[in-house]
N, C-alpha and C positions, 0 to 999 in steps of 0.2 A: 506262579505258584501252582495252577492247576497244572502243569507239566510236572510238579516235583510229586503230586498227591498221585498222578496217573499211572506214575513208573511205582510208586511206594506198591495202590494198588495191584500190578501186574506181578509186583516182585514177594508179596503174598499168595496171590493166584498161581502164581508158577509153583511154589511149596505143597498146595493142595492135593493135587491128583498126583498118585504114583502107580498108576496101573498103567503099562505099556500100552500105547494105543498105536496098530502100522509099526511096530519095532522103535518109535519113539517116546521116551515116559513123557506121560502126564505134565510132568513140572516143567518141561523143554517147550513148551507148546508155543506160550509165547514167546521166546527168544527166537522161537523157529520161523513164526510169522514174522517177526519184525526181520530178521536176516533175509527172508525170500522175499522180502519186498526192497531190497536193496540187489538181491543173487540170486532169482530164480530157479540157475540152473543147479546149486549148490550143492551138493555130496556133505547128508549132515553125520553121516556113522561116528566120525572122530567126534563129534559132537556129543552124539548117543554114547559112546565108550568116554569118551572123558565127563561126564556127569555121572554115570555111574563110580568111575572110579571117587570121583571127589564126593562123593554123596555117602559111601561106606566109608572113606576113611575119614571123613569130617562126622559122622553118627557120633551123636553124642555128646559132642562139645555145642555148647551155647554162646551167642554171644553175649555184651551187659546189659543187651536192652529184653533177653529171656526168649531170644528168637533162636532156633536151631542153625547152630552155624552156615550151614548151608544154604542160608539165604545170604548170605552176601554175597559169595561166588556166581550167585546164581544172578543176583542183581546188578552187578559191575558187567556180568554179561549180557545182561538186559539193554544197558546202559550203551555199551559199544551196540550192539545189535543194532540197536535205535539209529546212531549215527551212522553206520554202513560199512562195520568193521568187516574183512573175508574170515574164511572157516579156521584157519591158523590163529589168529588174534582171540575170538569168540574159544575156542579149545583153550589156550595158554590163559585167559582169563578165568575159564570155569575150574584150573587146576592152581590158580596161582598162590596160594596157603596151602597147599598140600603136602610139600616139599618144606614148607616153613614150621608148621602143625603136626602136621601128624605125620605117619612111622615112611609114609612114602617117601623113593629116594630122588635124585634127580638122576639116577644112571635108571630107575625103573621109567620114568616119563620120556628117558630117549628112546627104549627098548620099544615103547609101547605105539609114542605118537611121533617118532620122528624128534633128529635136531632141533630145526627151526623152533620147534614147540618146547625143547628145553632148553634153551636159550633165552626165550621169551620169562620163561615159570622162573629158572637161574636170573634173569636181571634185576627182577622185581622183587625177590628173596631179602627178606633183610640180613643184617648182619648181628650177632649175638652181641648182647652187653656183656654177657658175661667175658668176651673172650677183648672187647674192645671199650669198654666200659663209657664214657660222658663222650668220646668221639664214634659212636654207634649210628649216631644220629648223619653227621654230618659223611662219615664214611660207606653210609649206606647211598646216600644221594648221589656221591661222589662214582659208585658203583654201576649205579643205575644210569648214570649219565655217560659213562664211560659205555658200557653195554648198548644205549639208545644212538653212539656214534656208530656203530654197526647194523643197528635196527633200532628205528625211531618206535616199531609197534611197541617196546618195551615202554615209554614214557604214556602211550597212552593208557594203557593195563593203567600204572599207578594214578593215573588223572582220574580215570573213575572208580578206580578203587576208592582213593582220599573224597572224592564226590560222596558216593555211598557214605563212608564212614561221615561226613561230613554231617549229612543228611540225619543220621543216626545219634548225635553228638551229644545232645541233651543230657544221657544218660553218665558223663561224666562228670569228676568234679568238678564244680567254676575254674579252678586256676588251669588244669590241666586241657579246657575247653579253650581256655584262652594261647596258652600254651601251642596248642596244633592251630587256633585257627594261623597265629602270628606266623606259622611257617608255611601253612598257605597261601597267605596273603604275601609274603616275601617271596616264595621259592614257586609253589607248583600253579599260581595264578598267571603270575611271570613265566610262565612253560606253557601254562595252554595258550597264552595270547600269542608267545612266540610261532609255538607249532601250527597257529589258528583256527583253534578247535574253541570257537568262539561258543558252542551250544554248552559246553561243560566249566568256560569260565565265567559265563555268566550268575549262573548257578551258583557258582565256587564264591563269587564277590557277593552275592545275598548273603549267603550263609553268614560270611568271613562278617560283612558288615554287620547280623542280627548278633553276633557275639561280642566282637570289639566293640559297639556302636549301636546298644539298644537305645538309647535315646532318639538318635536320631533318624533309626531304621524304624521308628516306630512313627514320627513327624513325617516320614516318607511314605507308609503307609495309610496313616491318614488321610495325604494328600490323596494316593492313588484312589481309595477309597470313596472319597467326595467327589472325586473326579469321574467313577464310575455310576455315580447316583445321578447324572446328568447327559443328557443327548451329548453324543462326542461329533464338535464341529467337524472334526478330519472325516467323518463319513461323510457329512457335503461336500467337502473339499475331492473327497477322492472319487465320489460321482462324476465332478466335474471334469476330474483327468480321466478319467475312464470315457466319457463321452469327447471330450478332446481328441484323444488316440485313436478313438472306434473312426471318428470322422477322416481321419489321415489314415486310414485304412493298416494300421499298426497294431497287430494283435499282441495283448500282454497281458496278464495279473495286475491288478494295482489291489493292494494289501497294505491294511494298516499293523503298523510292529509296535506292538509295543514297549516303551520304554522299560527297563527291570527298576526293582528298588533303587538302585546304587544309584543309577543314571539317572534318576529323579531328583537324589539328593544330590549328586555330580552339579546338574542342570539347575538347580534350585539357590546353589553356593553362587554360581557361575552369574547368573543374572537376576536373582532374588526373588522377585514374585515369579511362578512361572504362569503361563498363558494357558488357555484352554486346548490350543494346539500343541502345546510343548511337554505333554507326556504320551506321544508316539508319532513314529514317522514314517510315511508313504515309501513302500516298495513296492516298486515296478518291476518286473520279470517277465521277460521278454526269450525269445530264443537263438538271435546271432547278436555276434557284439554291432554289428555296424548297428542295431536296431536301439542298442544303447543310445548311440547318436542321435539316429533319427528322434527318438522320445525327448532326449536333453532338447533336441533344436524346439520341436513342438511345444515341451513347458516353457523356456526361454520367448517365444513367438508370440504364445497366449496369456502368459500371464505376467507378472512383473516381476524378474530375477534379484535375488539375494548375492551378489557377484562375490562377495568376499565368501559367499558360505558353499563356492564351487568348488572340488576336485577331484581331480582325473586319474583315479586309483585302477584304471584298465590299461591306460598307454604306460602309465609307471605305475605296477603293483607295490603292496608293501613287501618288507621283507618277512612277513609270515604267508605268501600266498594269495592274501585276498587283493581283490578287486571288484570294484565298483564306481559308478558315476558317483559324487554326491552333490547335492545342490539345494537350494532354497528357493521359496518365490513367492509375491505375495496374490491374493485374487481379488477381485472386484470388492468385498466384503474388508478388507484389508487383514484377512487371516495368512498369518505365514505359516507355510509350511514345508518342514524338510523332507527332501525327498532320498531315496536311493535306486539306480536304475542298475541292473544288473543281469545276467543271464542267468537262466535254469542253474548253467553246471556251474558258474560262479557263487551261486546261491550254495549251491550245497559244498564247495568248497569254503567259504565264511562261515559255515556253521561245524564242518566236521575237519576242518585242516586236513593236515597230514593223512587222515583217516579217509578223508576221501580220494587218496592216490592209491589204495589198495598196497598190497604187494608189494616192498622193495626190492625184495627178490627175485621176481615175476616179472615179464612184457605185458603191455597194457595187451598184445593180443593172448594171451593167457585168463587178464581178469574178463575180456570180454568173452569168450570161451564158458566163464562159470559165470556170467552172467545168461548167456544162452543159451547152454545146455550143449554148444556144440564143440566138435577135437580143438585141440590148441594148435596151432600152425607152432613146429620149431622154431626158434630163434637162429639167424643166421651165425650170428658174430658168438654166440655163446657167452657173455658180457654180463654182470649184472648191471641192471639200470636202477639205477637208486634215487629219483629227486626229490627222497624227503631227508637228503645229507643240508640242513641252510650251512648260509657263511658262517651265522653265528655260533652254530654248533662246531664247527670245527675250529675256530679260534679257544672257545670254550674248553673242549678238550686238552688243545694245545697248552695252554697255561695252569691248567688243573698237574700236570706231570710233573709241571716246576713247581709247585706246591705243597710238600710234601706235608708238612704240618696243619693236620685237621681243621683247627682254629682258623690259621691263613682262608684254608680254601671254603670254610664258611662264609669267612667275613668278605671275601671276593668273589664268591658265586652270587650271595645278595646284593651285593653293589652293581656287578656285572648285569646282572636280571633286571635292575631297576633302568637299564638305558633301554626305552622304549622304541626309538627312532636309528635308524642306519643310514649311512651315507654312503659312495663310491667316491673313491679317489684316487686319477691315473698318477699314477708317481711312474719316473726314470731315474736313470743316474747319468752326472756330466758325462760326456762321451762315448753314451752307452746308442748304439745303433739299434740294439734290441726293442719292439714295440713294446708301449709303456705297459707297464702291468695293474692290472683293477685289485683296489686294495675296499673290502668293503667294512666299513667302519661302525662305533656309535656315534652318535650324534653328542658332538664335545669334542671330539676326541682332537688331538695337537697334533704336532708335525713329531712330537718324542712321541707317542702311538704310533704314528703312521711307521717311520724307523723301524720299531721291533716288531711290528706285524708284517714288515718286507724283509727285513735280517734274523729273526728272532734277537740272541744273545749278540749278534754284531750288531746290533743297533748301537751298542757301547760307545762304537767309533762313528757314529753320527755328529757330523759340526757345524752343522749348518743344513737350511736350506732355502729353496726359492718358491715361491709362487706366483705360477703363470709370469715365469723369468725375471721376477722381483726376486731381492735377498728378502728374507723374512726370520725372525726368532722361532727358536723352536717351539716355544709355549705358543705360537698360532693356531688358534681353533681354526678346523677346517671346514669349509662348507661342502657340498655335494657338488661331486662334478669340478672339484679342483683340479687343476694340472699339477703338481706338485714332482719336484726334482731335489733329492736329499744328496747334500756333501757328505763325503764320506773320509775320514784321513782311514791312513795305511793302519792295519791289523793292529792290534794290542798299544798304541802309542797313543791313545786318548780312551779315557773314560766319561759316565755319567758322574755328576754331581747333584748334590742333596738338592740342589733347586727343581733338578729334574722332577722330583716326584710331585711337585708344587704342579706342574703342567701333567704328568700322566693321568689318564682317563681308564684306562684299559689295564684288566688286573694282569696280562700279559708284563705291559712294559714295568709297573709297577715291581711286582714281582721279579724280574732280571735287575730292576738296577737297586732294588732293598740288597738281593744277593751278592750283585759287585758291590756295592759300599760297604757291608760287611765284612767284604772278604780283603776291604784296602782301606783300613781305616786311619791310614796314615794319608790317604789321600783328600780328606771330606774336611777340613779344613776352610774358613772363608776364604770366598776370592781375593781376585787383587781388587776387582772391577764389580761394580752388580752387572751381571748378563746371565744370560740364557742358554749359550753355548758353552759347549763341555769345556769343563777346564783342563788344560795340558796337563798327559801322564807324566810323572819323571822319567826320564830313561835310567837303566840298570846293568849293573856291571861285574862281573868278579877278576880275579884276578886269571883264573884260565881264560880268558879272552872276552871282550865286551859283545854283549846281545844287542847295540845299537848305538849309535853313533852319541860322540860328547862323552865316554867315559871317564869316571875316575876310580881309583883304588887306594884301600886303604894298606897306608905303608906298613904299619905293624901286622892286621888278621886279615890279609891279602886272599884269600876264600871267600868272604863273607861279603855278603849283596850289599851293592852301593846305589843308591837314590839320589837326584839332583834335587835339593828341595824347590821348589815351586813360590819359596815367597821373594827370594831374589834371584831366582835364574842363575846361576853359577855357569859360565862356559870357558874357556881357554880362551888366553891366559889368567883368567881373573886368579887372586891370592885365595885360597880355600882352607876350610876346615872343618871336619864332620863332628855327628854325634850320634851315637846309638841310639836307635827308636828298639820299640816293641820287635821279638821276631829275630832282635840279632842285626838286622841289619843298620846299614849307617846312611844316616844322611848328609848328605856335603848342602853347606851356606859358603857364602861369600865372608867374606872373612870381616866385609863392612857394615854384614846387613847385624839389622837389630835384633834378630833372634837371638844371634853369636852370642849377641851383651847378655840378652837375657838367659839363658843356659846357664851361662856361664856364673853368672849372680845365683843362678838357683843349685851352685852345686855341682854340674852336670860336666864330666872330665869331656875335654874335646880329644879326637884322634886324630892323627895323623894322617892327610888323604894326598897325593899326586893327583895330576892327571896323566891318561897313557900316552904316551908321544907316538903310538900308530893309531891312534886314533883320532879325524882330525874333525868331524861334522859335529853339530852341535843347535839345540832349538833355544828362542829364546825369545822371551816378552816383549812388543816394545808399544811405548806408548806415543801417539803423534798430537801433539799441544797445534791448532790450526786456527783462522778466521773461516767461518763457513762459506762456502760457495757451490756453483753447481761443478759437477763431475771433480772436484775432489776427490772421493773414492777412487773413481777411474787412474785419477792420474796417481796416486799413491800405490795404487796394488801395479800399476806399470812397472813405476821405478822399483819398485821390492823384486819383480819378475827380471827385470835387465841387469841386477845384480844377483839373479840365479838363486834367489831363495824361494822357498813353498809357503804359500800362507797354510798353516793347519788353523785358524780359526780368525775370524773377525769381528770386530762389534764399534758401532755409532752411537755417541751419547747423545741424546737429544742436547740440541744448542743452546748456550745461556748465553746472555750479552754477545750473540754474534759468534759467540767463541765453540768450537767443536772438538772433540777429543776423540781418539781413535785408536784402538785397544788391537794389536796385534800379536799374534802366536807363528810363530816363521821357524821352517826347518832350512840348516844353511848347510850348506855342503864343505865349507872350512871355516872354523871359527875364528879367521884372519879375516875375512872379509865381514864382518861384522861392525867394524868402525866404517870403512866404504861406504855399508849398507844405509849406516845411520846418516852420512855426510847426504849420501842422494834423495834419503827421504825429507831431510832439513831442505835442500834445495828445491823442492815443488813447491810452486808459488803459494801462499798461505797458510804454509806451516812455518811455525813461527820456532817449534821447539821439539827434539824426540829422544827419549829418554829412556833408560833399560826400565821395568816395569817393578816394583815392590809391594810386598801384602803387606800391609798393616800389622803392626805387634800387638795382639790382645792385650 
């Protein structure tokens, strides 16, 4: 809290003085110092000219708390200045309502300060109600997220913006107070933690907490409260590590952090009473990473380790950037306490994320140039270097385009944002010689994720896959560091089913297969079988010539699209007979299956269908009735191979009474060898029985 009162103070002070002092006003002074103690060498004139501009065209307008608008710009610039934003961020901050507010345009903020700078002020801009009315909201986010896939500075501007405003809150009504914090708390907390601008989400989750959660933000202050009225053992504690390290000749910081509100009440949920130690924890800052080491080994040595409360966020960082040791341990006294051992420049990357890479635009030898004051060496390659693009951001973007409907891309940006944790996952494809590709994930996410995050909309034709050269269902949640290898059938001849969304994780895959199910709602039908593997497309036919093998046509309206239905499999020669679905087109049955009866009872005239006598391939269900044993599988997909068929999908019923069933989808290359097919699969020792495949009649 004293950080929140210190910046409020500064952000007053800065409003006070307006007399030029050295060609910089008064009000700049402290944003000025807080920037040169990050940029020394810094060139602040756009600074000077963009506070002027924002200072006369915000004259006059107030905000609701009765402060001259002009303190807010000036505060959100405060706020980045603090964390170590460059003179580009700090500009596009002090103008960023200017273009929104008042009469400024945004072709006068390119004329003035350059692109970069209105690009920045343009990302941040809202969008009119007027012109977009109850999706204003979500299509502003939508805006700005898109805009921060090009320049991530554009997301931090809005982090401290909503900060300030945040900060300021009070002055609205309850419901409306509640209202912003809940989109906080969903959307832009979930963005600082991602970004890891950890100094501005902490903040953000006090706030969000004193508004959803006075009760219990005020049980947490309490706490903190009592807790401060008393000698805090972690000061003995961290003498002791300090004399620890000084004796192994390991020079470092040991600092105690303290815990914020939320974290108390986090901590306090977690393990109920908390301890005298358990509202702050030892950070160690040291200056090369191997000294991270050295320090873990020396706490580890002298005192007694917490093993389960270790980990190694240096060798594997998170996917927001940070790194640090973390650990536990208890001392002589039996006080435990958590530690965190981390360098200088790790330290100020967990506090300012993204913010602390400077410049996406720029070569780190550029930012170190206006950090010294000295020329920039050109860049060889002429390239931008960008590594505040994460994975998650561009997955993000990717699936936001499929999106189109405001509502959707709400309800799947806070879903998306609530997966805290990522994974990597090598996935290949059978045959594929190419090295395997890093697919990085959330944490949950299935083997249907993994599909359309490697195919996008070809995930469609995903049937399967293996892990670490196991068959496995597609609804397998994948762990980190999987090997994963996805079946794939040929283009357009299998689709997702409705089970699918049962297992997607990821608003990507979600999204493509809500879209194909829509778009084939003749195909979303129960199975034959419960499985997890897509169920076989019909193939489709007209009378100008069939688009894939197994066609039929209708004798009378020979033009019009023909489907094999899916609940008995129809192939050559079976006896057939279709019936108009939705769209015109026709669907062919078996002339034996139970649908036939039922249509037929309900009214429903059947047409008249052929099959084409040039066309002679054909797919089709079959089911194998077996006693269980081992390599079973093996020997079944042989014999289906030495009579020249393709399995497009397979599935194992777990065994009752010994007995095992086995679900196959097979493309045959002439629908004459189909009875062959069945006789060879009857003939493996332990199947007892195989039989063309039927759905059930609702």
């Amino acid at each position: 809290m004293s950080a929140v009162r210190s910046l409020r103070k500064l952000s007053r002070a800065a409003l006070l003085g307006s007399a030029p002092r050295g060609g910089l006003p008064d009000a700049l002074e402290h944003v000025a110092q807080a920037h040169r103690a990050h940029h020394p060498g810094a060139d602040l004139d756009a600074l000077r000219r963009a506070y002027m501009l924002a200072e006369s065209s915000h004259r006059g307008q107030m905000r609701k708390s009765g402060e001259p608008y002009i303190t807010h710009p000036l505060a959100v610039t405060l706020i980045l200045a603090q964390l170590g934003a460059e003179a580009t961020t700090l500009t596009a901050s002090l103008l960023h309502d200017t273009v929104e507010d008042t009469e400024v345009t945004l072709e006068q903020v390119r004329e003035e300060f350059g692109a970069e700078v209105a690009y920045l002020v343009d990302g941040v801009t809202k969008l009119e109600k007027v012109d977009y009315g109850a999706a204003a909201e979500p299509e502003t986010f939508r805006k700005m997220l898109v805009a921060t896939g090009s320049d991530v500075r554009v997301m931090t501007i809005k982090l401290a913006d909503r900060l300030h405003n945040m900060r300021t809150l009070g002055v609205m009504r309850p419901e409306k107070q509640a209202r912003i914090a809940k989109v906080t708390r969903d959307v832009l907390i979930p963005l600082a933690e991602r970004l890891g601008v950890q100094a501005l989400k902490t903040e953000l989750e006090d706030l969000v907490f004193a508004i959803l959660h006075p009760e219990e933000q005020a049980r947490a202050h309490d706490l903190v409260r009592a807790h401060a009225a008393v000698p805090d053992p972690l000061e003995t504690v961290a003498e002791s590590v300090r004399a620890v390290l000084r004796d192994a000749g390991i020079a470092c910081q040991v600092l105690i952090r303290p815990r914020h509100l939320l974290s108390v009440h986090r901590s306090r949920i977690k393990r109920g009473e908390l301890g005298p130690c358990d509202f702050g924890r030892l950070l160690i800052l040291v200056t090369e990473d191997a000294d991270c080491y050295a320090v873990l080994g020396e706490l580890h040595t002298c005192f007694t380790p917490v093993i389960s409360e270790f980990k190694d966020f240096i060798a594997v960082p998170k996917f927001n950037l940070y790194q640090s040791l973390h650990t536990a341990f208890a001392d002589a006294e039996g006080r435990v306490a958590e530690v965190l051992v981390r360098t200088h420049r790790m330290h100020r990357v967990a506090e300012a994320g993204v913010i602390a890479l400077g410049d996406p635009h720029r070569s780190s030898g550029a930012e170190e140039a206006e950090e010294t004051g000295e020329a920039e060496e050109p860049a060889l390659d002429g390239e931008r270097a960008d590594p505040t693009r994460p994975g998650w951001l561009s997955r993000l973007l990717e699936w936001q385009s499929h999106a189109p409907d405001p509502d959707t891309f709400w309800a799947e940006l806070r879903d998306d944002l609530s997966q805290d944790r990522e994974i990597t996952v090598f996935c290949t494809e059978p045959g594929s010689t190419a090295d395997a590709g890093t697919l990085h994930l959330p944490a949950g996410a299935t083997c249907v994720d993994a599909a359309y995050a490697r195919h996008g909309t070809g995930g469609h034709s995903c049937i399967g896959a293996r892990l670490d050269g196991r068959l496995t269902t597609l609804g397998t949640v994948l762990r980190d560091g999987d090997a994963l290898q996805l079946l794939m059938a040929p283009e357009n001849v299998s689709g997702p089913s409705p089970q699918w969304l049962d297992h997607a994780r990821t608003p990507a895959a979600r999204i493509a297969i809500r879209q194909w199910l829509d778009s084939h709602p003749e195909d979303t039908g129960p199975p034959d079988v419960a499985r997890t593997d897509p169920e076989e497309a019909a193939p489709t036919a007209t009378a100008a010539g069939p688009t894939t093998e197994s066609a039929a046509i209708a004798t009378e309206l020979p033009d019009r699209p023909v489907r094999l239905a899916r609940c008995c499999t129809p192939v050559p020669p079976d006896a057939v007979t279709g019936f108009t679905v939705r769209g015109g087109a026709i669907t062919v049955h078996r002339e034996s299956c139970a649908a036939v009866a039922r249509m037929a009872t309900a009214g429903r005239r059947p047409v008249p269908v052929r099959w084409q006598s040039e066309v002679a391939g054909c797919r089709v269900t079959l089911l194998a009735e077996a006693f269980g044993r081992p390599h079973l599988l093996a020997d079944l997909t042989e014999a289906i191979a030495v009579q020249g068929a393709a399995v497009i999908s397979a599935d194992v019923e777990p065994p009752r009474q010994q007995r095992v069933r086995h679900t196959y989808t097979l493309q045959l290359p002439d629908a004459t060898g189909l009875p062959a097919l069945m006789r060879a699969m009857r003939r493996v020792p332990g199947v007892y029985d195989v039989i063309r495949a039927t759905r059930p009649v609702v």
